[in-house]
Residue frames relative to the residue before (quaternion, step in Angstrom):
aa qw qx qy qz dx dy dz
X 1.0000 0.0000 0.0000 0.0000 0.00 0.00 0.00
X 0.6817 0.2764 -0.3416 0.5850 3.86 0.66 -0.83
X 0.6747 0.4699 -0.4919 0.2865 3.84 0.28 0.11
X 0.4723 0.7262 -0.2451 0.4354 3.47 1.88 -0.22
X 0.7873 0.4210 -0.0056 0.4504 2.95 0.91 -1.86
X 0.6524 0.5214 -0.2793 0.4738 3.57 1.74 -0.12
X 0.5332 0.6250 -0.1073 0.5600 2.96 1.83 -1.04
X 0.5439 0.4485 -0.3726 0.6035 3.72 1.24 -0.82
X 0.8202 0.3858 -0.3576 0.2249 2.85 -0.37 -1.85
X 0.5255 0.6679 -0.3665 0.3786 3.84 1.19 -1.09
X 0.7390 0.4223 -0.2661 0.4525 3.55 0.87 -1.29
X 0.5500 0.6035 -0.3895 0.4261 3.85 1.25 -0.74
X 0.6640 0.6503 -0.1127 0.3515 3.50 1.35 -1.23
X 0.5113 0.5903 -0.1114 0.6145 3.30 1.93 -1.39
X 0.6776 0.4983 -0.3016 0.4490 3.47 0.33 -1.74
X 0.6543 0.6153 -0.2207 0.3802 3.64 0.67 -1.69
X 0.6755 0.5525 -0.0710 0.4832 3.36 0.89 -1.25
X 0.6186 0.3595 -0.3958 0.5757 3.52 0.92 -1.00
X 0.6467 0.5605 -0.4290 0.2890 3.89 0.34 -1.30
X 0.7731 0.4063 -0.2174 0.4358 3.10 0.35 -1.22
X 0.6863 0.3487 -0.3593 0.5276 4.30 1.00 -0.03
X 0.5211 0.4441 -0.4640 0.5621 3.69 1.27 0.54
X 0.9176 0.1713 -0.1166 0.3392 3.60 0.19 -0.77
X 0.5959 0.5135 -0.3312 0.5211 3.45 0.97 0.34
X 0.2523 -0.7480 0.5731 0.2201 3.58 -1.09 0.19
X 0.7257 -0.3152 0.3335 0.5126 3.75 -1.55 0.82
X 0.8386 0.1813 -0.0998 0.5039 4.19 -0.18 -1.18
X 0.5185 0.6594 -0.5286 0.1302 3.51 0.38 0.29
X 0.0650 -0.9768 0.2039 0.0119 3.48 -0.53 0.91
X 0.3452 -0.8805 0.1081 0.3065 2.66 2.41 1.26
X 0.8463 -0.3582 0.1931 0.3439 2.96 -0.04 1.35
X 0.7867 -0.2024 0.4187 0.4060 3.26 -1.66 -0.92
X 0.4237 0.7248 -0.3929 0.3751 3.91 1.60 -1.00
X 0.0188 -0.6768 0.7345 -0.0468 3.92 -1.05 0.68
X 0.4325 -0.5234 -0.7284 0.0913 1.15 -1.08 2.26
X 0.6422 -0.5283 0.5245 0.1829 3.19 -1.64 0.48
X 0.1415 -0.8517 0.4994 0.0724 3.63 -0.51 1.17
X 0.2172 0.8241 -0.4902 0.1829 3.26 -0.95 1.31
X 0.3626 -0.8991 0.2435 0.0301 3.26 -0.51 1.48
X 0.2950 -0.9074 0.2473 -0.1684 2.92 -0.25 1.92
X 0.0582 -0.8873 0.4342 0.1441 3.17 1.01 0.93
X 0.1197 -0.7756 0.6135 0.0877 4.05 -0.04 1.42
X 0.3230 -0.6535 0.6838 -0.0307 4.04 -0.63 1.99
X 0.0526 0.4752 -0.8783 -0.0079 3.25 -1.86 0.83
X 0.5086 -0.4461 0.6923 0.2511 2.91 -2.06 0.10
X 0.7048 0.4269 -0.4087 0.3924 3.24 0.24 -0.32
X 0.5367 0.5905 -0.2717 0.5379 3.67 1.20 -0.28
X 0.6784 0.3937 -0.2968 0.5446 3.58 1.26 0.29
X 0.7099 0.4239 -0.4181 0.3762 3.34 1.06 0.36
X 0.6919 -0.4528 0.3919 0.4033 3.61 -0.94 0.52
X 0.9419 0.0111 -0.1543 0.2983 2.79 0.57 -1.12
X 0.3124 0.6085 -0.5740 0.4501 3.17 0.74 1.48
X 0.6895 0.4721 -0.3735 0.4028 3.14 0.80 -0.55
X 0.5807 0.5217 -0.3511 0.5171 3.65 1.04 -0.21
X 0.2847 0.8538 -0.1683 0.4021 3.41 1.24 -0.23
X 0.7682 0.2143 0.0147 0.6031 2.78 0.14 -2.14
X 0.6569 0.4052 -0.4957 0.3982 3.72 0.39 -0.73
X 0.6429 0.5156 -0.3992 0.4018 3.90 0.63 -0.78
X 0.7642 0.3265 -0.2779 0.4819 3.77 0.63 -0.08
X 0.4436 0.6898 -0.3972 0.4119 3.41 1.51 0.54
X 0.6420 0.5264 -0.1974 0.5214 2.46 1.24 -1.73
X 0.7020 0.6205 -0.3065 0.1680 3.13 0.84 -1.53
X 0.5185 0.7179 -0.1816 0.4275 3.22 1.84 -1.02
X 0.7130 0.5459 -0.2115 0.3860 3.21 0.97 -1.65
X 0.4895 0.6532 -0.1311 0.5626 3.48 1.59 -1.17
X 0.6285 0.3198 -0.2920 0.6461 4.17 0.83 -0.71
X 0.6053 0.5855 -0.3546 0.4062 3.40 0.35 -0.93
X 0.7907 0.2720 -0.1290 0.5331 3.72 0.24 -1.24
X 0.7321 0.4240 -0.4100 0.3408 3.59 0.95 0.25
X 0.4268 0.6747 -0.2605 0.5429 2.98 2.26 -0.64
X 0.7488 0.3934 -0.2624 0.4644 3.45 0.88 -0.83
X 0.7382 0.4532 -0.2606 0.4263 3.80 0.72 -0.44
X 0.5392 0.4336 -0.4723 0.5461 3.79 1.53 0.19
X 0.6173 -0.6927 0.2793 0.2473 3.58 0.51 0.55
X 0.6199 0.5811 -0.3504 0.3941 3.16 1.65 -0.49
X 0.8229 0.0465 -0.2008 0.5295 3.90 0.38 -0.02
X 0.7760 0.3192 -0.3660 0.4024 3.38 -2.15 -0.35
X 0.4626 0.6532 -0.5635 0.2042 3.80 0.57 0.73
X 0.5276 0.6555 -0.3359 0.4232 3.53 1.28 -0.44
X 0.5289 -0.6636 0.3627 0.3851 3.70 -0.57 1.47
X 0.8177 0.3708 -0.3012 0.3212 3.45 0.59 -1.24
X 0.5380 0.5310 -0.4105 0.5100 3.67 1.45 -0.01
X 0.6348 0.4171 -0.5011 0.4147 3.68 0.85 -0.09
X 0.7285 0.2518 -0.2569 0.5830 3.82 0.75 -0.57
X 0.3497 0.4788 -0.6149 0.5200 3.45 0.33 1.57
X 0.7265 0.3512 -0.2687 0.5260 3.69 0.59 -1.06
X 0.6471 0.3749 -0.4434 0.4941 3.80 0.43 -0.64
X 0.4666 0.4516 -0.5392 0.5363 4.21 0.67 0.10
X 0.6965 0.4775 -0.3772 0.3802 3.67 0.01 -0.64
X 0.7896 0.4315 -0.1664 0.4034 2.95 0.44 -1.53
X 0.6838 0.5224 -0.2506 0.4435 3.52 1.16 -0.58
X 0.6373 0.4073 -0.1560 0.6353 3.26 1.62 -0.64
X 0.4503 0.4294 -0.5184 0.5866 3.93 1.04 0.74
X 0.7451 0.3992 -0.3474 0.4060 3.63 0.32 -1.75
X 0.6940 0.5275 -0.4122 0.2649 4.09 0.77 -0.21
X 0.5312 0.6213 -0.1997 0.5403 3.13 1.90 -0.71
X 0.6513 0.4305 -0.3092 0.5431 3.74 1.21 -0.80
X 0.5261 0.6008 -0.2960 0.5241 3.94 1.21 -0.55
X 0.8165 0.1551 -0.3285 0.4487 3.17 0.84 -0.07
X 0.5766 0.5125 -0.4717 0.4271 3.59 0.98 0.21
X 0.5912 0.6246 -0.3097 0.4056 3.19 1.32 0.05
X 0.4971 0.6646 -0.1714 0.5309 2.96 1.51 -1.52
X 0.8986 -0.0175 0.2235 0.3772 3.49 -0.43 -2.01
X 0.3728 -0.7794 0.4009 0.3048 3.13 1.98 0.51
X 0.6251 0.4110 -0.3569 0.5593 3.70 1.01 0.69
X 0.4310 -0.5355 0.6481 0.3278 4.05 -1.20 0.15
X 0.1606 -0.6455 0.7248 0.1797 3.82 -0.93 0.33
X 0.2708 0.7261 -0.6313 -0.0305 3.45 -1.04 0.94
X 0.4732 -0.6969 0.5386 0.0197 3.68 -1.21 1.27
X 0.8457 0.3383 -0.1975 0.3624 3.63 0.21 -0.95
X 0.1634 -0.8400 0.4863 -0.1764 3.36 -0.43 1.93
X 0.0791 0.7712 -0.6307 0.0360 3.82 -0.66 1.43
X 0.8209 -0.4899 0.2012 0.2136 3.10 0.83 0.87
X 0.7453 0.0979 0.0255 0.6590 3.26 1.51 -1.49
X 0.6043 0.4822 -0.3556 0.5253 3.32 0.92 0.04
X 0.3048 -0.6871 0.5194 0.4065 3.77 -0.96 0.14
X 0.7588 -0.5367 0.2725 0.2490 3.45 -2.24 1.00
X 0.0425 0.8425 -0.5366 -0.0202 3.35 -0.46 0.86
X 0.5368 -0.6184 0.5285 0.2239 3.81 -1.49 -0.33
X 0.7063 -0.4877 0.3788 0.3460 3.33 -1.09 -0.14
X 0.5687 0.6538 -0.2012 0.4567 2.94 1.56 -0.66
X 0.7265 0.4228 -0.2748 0.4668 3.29 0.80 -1.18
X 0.5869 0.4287 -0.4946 0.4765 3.80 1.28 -0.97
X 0.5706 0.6788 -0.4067 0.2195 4.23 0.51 0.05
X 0.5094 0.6284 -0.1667 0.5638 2.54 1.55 -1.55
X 0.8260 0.2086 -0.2695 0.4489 3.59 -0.46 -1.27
X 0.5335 0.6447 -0.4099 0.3629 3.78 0.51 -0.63
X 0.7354 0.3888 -0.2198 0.5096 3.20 0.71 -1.56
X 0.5564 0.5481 -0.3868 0.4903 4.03 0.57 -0.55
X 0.8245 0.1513 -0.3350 0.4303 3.75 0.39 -0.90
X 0.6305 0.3675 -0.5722 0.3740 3.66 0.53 0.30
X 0.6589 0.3786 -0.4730 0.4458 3.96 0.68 0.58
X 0.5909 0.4384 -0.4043 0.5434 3.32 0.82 0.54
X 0.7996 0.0942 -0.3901 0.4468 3.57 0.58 -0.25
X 0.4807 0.5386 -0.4723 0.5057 4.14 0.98 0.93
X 0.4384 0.7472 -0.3821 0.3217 3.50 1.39 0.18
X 0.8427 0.0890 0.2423 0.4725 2.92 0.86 -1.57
């Protein structure tokens, strides 16, 4: 089940991502529409080196690997909704690392204006973190 639901959510993320770098432009800022979609290619330098980018995949993995050991000494992540809290996370890291890999840039789209642009990914990430932090304990 959390290898489903990370694996979805990762593809739901990807899918999202392709739509919005096929059919939108760099300044487009949909109208009057709230929130307002516009595609933001968010650059680090560090995302341009080799080796940073190996990096991130070693501490993906590295995560996934705590995760499945964290989860098989019996003492945590047994609770259904803390296991598909962490596959949100984890699925919504590996979509965000897909693209620094990919285009050595994060693609983010979703714009309220006062908040900075983010992605599906990032609502994964933090989603998943607070329902395994507050099913933790």
């Amino acid at each position: 089940m959390v290898l489903v639901s990370g694996v979805g959510f990762f593809l739901l993320d990807q899918l999202s991502k392709r739509m919005v770098h096929s059919r939108t432009a760099e300044s487009y800022a949909g109208g009057n529409s709230f929130p307002r979609f516009r595609r933001v290619a968010h650059r680090e330098a560090f995302y341009e080196r080799d080796g940073a980018r190996v990096l991130l995949v070693l501490l993906w993995f590295a995560a996934v690997a705590t995760s499945i050991l964290l989860s098989q000494s019996g003492a945590w992540l047994h609770h259904p909704i803390t296991s598909f809290g962490l596959a949100l996370a984890l699925g919504g890291a590996a979509g965000n690392l897909a693209d620094i890999l990919r285009w050595r840039y994060v693609l983010d789209f979703v714009d309220f204006g006062w908040w900075p642009v983010f992605n599906l990914a990032d609502v994964g990430i933090v989603v998943g973190l607070l329902l395994v932090f507050f099913n933790s304990f």
